[in-house]
N, C-alpha and C positions, 0 to 999 in steps of 0.2 A: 903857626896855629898851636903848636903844643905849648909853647910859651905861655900865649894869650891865658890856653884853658887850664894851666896851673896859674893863675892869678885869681886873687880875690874879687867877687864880680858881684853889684848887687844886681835883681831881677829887673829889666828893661835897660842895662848897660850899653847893651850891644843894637837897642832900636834904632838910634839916629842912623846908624852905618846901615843896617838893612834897609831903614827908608831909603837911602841912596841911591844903593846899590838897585833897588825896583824903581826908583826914578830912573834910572840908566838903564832901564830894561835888562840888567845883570843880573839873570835870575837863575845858574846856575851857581854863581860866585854867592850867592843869598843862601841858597840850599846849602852850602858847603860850610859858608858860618853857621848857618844854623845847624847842621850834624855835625862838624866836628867838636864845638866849643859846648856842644847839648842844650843850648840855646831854646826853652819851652816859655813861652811867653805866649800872651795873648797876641802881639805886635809882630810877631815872627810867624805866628799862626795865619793873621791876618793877612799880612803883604803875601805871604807863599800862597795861602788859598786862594785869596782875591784873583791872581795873577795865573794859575794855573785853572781854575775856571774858566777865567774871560778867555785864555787859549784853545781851551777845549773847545767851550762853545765856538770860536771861530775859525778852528780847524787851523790854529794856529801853533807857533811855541815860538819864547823865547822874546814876545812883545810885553811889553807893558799893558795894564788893563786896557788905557785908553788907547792906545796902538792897538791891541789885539780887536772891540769892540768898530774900532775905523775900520779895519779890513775887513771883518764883518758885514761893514754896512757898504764899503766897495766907495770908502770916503777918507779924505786925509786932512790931516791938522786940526778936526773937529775938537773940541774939549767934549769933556763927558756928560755934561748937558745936550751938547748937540747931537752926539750921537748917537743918545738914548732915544732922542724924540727921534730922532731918523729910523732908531731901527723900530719904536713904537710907532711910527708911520702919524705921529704928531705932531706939534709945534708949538713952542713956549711952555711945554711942561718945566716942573722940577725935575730934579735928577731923579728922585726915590718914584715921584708919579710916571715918571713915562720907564724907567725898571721895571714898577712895577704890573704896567703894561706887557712889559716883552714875558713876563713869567708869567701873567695870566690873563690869556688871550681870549676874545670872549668865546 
């Protein structure tokens, strides 16, 4: 790491590796590139919120958004489509419409 963070680096350098590393649900190892290397990025922001959200809300850590939201809904290998309309308690929404279901309930 200390390598890494004395190299010259332009802003979004380090995004493909943190996509990974939150596709691998490695989101300790994500946190760790992003605080040591000081890594402030929109994309860095994103993958660590996204993922530390979905956990909360599902009483989870350490999953992936869509693994955290499947435990959630007490369901497995869903995509995020599915799982949304599972936990909006609907069927054949879009991802954002049946979201936006689970945040605002009537």
């Amino acid at each position: 790491m200390r390598t890494l963070r004395s190299l010259p680096r332009q802003p979004g350098a380090y995004d493909s590796v943190l996509d990974d590393l939150a596709r691998r649900a490695q989101f300790p190892a994500a946190l760790e590139v992003v605080e040591n290397l000081g890594i402030r990025t929109q994309k860095a922001g994103a993958i660590l919120g996204e993922a530390l959200a979905a956990n909360l809300y599902a009483g989870t850590s350490g999953l992936t958004v869509v693994g955290a939201l499947n435990a959630k809904a007490g369901t497995k290998g869903l995509g995020l489509q599915g799982v949304a309309n599972v936990l909006a308690g609907t069927t054949g929404l879009g991802v954002c419409l049946a979201l936006s279901k689970i945040a605002t309930p009537p």
